[in-house]
N, C-alpha and C positions, 0 to 999 in steps of 0.2 A: 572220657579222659578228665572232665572239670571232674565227676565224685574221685575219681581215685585223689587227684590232686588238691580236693578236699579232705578226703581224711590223712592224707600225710600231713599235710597242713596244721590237721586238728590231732593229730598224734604228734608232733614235734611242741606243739602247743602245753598237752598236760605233760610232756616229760621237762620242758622248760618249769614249770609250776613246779612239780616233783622236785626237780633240782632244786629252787628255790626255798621250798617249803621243808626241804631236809638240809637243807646245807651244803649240798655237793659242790655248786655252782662256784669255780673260781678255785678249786685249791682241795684240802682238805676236807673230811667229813666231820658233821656238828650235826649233834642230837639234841634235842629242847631247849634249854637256855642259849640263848646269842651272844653273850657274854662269857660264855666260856671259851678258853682261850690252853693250846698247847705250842709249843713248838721245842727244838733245839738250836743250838748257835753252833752247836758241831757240824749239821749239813740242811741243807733246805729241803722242805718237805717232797718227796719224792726224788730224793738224790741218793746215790750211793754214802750208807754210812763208814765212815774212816776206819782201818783197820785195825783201830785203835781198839776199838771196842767191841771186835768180835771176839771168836774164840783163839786158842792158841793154837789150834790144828792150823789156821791159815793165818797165826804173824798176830794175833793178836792179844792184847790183855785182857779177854774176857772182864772187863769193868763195864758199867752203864754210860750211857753217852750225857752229858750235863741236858737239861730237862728245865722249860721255862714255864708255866702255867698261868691263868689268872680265873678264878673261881670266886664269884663274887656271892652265893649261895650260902646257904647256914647250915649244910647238910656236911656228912665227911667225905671222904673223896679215896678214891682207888684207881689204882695204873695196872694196866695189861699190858705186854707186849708179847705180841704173838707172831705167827712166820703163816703168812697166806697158803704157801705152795710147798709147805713140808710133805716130804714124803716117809710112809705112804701113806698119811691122814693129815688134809691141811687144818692149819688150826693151831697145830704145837703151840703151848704157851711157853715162850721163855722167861717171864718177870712177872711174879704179880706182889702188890703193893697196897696193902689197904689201911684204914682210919688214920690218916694223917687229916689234917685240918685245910676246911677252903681257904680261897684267899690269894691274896702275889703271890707267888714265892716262887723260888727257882733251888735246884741243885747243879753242884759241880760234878765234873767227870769222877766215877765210881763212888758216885753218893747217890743216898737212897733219899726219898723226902722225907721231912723232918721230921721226928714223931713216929714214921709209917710202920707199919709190922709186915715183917717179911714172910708172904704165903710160900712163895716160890722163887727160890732164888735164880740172879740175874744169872743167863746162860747164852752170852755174846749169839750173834750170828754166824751160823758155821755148817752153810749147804754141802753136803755130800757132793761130790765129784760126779758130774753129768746130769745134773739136776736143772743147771742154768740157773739166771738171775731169781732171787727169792725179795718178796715182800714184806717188810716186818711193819709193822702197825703197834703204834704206843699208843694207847687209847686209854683217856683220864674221864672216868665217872664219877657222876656227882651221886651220891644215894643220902637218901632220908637218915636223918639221927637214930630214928627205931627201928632200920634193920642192922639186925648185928653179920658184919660181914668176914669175919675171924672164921676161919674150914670154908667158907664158900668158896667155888670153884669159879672161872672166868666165866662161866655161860651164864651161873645163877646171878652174877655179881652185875651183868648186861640186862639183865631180866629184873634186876631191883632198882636200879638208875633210874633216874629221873632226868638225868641228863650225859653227854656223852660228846666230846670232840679226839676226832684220829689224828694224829702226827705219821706220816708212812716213809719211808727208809727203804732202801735196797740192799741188796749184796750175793754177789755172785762170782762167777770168774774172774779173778783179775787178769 
C-alpha cells in the first residue's frame, strides 16, 4: 500500500513540474518565453466566444474577436486560430496571420494585426449541428527573423517558434 501511494505521490509530482515547466498551470498554455502574453477583452479565456464573431450560419458577423498581445522578443510574430474538435479532422485552421512585428499591441474587433499578412482568412466559429461545444485556440508565435514564414502552413509555423502562448474560446449550441 505505502509503494503504490508512493508512486502516485511521485506521478502527481512530475506532472505538477510539467505543468510548471510548460506553462499550463493556472490558465492558458505558454511555450518558451514567459513574457509572452495573449488574451481578448471580448471573453475570458476558456469562455464561450460572442456571437458576434462567429459565422453567419449561426447569427453572426464572421469578423475576428479584438486580440490583446504583449511580445517583448526581436523576432516576428504569427496568429493561428484553429477549432480543436472539428469534424472530421480536428485541427481546422480558421485564421492564420503572419510577419507583423513583436511588441504591445492590440487589435479591434474585425481587425487583423498591424503590418500582418493574411495566410488564411479569418473564418468565425461555425460548428456543424450535433457536434456539441468546439474549442477554438488563438495561439500567437514568436519565430526567429530568418525564417521566412509567407506559404508556411500552421503545423510548420509551430515547428519554427521559438515561442508560443494559447488564448482558447468556445462555441457551441446556443
Amino acid at each position: 500500500m505505502a509503494s503504490r501511494i508512493h508512486r502516485i505521490a511521485s506521478a502527481s509530482a512530475v506532472l505538477a513540474i510539467l505543468a510548471v515547466l510548460t506553462g499550463t498551470a493556472g490558465g492558458g498554455y505558454a511555450r518558451g518565453d514567459t513574457d509572452l502574453t495573449l488574451s481578448s477583452p471580448a471573453f475570458p479565456d476558456g469562455t464561450p466566444i460572442p456571437v458576434n464573431y462567429a459565422c453567419p450560419d449561426v447569427g453572426g458577423n464572421d469578423i475576428p474577436p479584438p486580440l490583446a498581445w504583449s511580445a517583448p522578443g526581436t523576432g516576428h510574430m504569427a496568429l493561428v486560430m484553429d477549432d480543436e474538435n472539428s469534424v472530421p479532422t480536428p485541427g481546422f485552421v480558421h485564421w492564420v496571420v503572419v510577419n507583423f512585428v513583436a511588441g504591445p499591441r492590440s487589435t479591434g474587433p474585425g481587425e487583423t494585426p498591424l503590418g500582418g499578412q493574411t495566410v488564411v482568412s479569418y473564418a468565425g466559429p461555425c460548428p456543424p449541428e450535433g457536434t456539441g461545444m468546439h474549442r477554438y485556440h488563438f495561439t500567437l508565435y514568436e519565430v526567429p527573423d530568418n525564417v521566412q514564414l509567407a506559404g508556411m502552413n500552421a503545423a510548420a509555423i509551430a515547428r519554427a517558434s521559438t515561442a508560443s502562448v494559447t488564448w482558447t474560446g468556445t462555441y457551441g449550441p446556443l
